[in-house]
N, C-alpha and C positions, 0 to 999 in steps of 0.2 A: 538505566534499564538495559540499552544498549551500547555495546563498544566495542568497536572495531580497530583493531590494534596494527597499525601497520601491514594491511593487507595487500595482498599481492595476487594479482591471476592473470598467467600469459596464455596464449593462443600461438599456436604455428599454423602461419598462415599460406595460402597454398601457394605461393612463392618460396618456401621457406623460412619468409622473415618472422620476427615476434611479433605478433600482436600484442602491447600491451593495455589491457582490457580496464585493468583495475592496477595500480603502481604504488604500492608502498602508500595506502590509504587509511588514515584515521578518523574516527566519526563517533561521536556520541548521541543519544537520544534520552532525552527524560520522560517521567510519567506527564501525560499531556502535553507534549510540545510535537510539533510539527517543525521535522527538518525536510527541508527539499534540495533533491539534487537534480541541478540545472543541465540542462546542455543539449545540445544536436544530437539528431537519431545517427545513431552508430558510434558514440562516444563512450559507451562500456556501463552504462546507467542500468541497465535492465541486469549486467554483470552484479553489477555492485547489491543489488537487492538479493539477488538468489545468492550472494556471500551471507548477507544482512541476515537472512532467513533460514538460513542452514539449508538450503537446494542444491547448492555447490560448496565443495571443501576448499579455500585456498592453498596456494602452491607456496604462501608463506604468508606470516603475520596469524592473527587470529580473530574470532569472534566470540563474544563474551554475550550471554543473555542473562540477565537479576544473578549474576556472577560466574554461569558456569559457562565452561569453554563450549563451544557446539564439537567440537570436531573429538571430543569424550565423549558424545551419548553414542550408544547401542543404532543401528538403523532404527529400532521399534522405538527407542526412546527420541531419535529425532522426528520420526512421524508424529507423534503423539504429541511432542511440543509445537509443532506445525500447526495441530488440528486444536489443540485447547490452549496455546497461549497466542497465536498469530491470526491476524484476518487479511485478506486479500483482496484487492479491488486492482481490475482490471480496466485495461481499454475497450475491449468490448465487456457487455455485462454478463455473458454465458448463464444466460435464464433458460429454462425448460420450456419451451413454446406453449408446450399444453397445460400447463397448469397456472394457479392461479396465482396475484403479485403473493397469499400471504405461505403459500407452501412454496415458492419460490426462496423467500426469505426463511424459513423455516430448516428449508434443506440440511443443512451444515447439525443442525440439531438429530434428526430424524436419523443421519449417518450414525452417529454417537450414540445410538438405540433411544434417545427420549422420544416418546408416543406422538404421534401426529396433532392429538387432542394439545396434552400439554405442550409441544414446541410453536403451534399455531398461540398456543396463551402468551405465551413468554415476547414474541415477536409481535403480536398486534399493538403494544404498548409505543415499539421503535416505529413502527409504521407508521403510529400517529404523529409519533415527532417531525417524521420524515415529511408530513404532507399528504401522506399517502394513506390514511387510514378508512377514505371515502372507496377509494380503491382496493382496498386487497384481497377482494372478491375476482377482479378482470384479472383478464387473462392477457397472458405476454404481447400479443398482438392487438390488446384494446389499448396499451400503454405507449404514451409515448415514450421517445428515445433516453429523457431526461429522467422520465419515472422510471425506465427499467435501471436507469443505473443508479436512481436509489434504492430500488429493491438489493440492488447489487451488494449496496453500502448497507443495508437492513442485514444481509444475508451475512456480510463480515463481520458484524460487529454482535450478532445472535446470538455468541457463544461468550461475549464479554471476554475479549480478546486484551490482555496488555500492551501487542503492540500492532499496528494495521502498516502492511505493505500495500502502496499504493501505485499501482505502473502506469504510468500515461494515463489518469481514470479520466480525463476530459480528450482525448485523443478523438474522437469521431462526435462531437458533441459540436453543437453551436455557441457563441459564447455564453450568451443568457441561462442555455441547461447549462453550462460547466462552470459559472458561477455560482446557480442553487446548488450544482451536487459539492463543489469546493466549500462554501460557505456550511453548507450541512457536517461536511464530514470535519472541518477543525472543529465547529461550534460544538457536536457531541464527542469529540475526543477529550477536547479540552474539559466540558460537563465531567467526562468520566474517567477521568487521568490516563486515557489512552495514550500510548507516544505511534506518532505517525512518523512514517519515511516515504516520500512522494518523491519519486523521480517523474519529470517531466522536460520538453522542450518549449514548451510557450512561457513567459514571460509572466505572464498575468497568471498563471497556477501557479509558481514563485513566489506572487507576490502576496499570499494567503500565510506563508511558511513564520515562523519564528527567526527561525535560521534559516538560510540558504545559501551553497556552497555548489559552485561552478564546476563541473568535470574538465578537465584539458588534457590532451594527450596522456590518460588514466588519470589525475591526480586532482585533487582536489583543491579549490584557489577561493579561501573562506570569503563572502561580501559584507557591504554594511548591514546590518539586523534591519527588517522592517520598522522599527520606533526611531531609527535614525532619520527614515523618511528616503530608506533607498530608493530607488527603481534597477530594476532588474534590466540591464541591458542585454540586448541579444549576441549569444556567443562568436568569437571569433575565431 
């Protein structure tokens, strides 16, 4: 689904010197699999996704989505593949305060012109999966911190997304939420042959992943697969 062909993206940095952000990086994704990329804030992880997502063009190598180059489409045609083949889950869950958990999750449809009525239809189904279908009445401030970020995860995946970019989604979370929102979002990508790309710095969101694969000084240093019975040690 995805493949990132020897990807390349440097920075000059305000000394002059290169930053290298993302080095000569290869990475595949398939339908339903969950790859994570590991490592310490400031190791070029949040890079490597906006390559992944066509948000940023590399400076070399390429990026390939169900075959086609990203750095060929049109701007309008790279929008457009942003908004109906990709979902995003963030570190924080960027919820509308005033409205409710299920036009929250709804959002992403509503943009797209589908009616308030039908994209409230279409999502109360996810909400139920999520836990959260007793809620999707309240409102962002009735919710706690772990429901809003499955609204978050409802919100990304409303559009029936092929592939979910995931940045730091348990980043301001306690571990028990960031294990139901981790545990939620493999268990429905996998359901629906999503492929996930999780970058993260904690250990234990690693260790939900199929694959996962280390950042070091840009480049990527593949680990043992979870069924080996790895554990994800903390970057050095």
């Amino acid at each position: 689904m995805l493949e990132l062909r020897a990807v390349r993206k440097h920075f000059a940095g305000p000394d002059g010197e290169t930053i290298r952000a993302v080095d000569d990086v290869s990475l595949t994704v398939a339908g339903g699999e969950l790859v994570a990329v590991y490592g310490p804030s400031g190791s070029g992880k949040s890079t490597l996704l906006y390559l992944a997502a066509g948000l940023t063009r590399p400076d070399a190598g390429s990026v390939h989505f169900e075959g086609r180059d990203l750095a060929t489409l049109s701007r309008r045609a790279a929008a457009q593949h942003r908004r109906s083949g990709l979902g995003f889950v963030f570190q924080s869950s960027r919820l509308v305060p005033g409205l409710p958990a299920i036009d929250n999750a709804a959002l992403k449809l509503m943009t797209e012109g589908v009616s308030r009525s039908e994209a409230r239809r279409r999502v109360l189904p996810l909400l139920d999966r999520l836990g959260l279908g007793a809620r999707a009445d309240h409102r962002t401030v009735q919710l706690s911190r772990g429901e809003r970020h499955r609204v978050a995860l409802a919100r990304a995946l409303a559009n029936d997304p092929r592939l979910v970019m995931a940045d730091e989604p348990t980043g301001s979370l306690d571990s028990r939420s960031g294990t139901e929102v981790l545990t939620l979002l493999a268990e429905v990508c996998r359901e629906r042959g999503i492929g996930v790309v999780l970058v993260t710095h904690d250990p234990a969101g690693a260790s939900f992943a199929d694959r996962v694969h280390r950042l070091r000084d840009g480049r990527l240093v593949p680990l043992p697969d979870r069924a080996a019975g790895a554990v994800v040690a903390p970057a050095r």
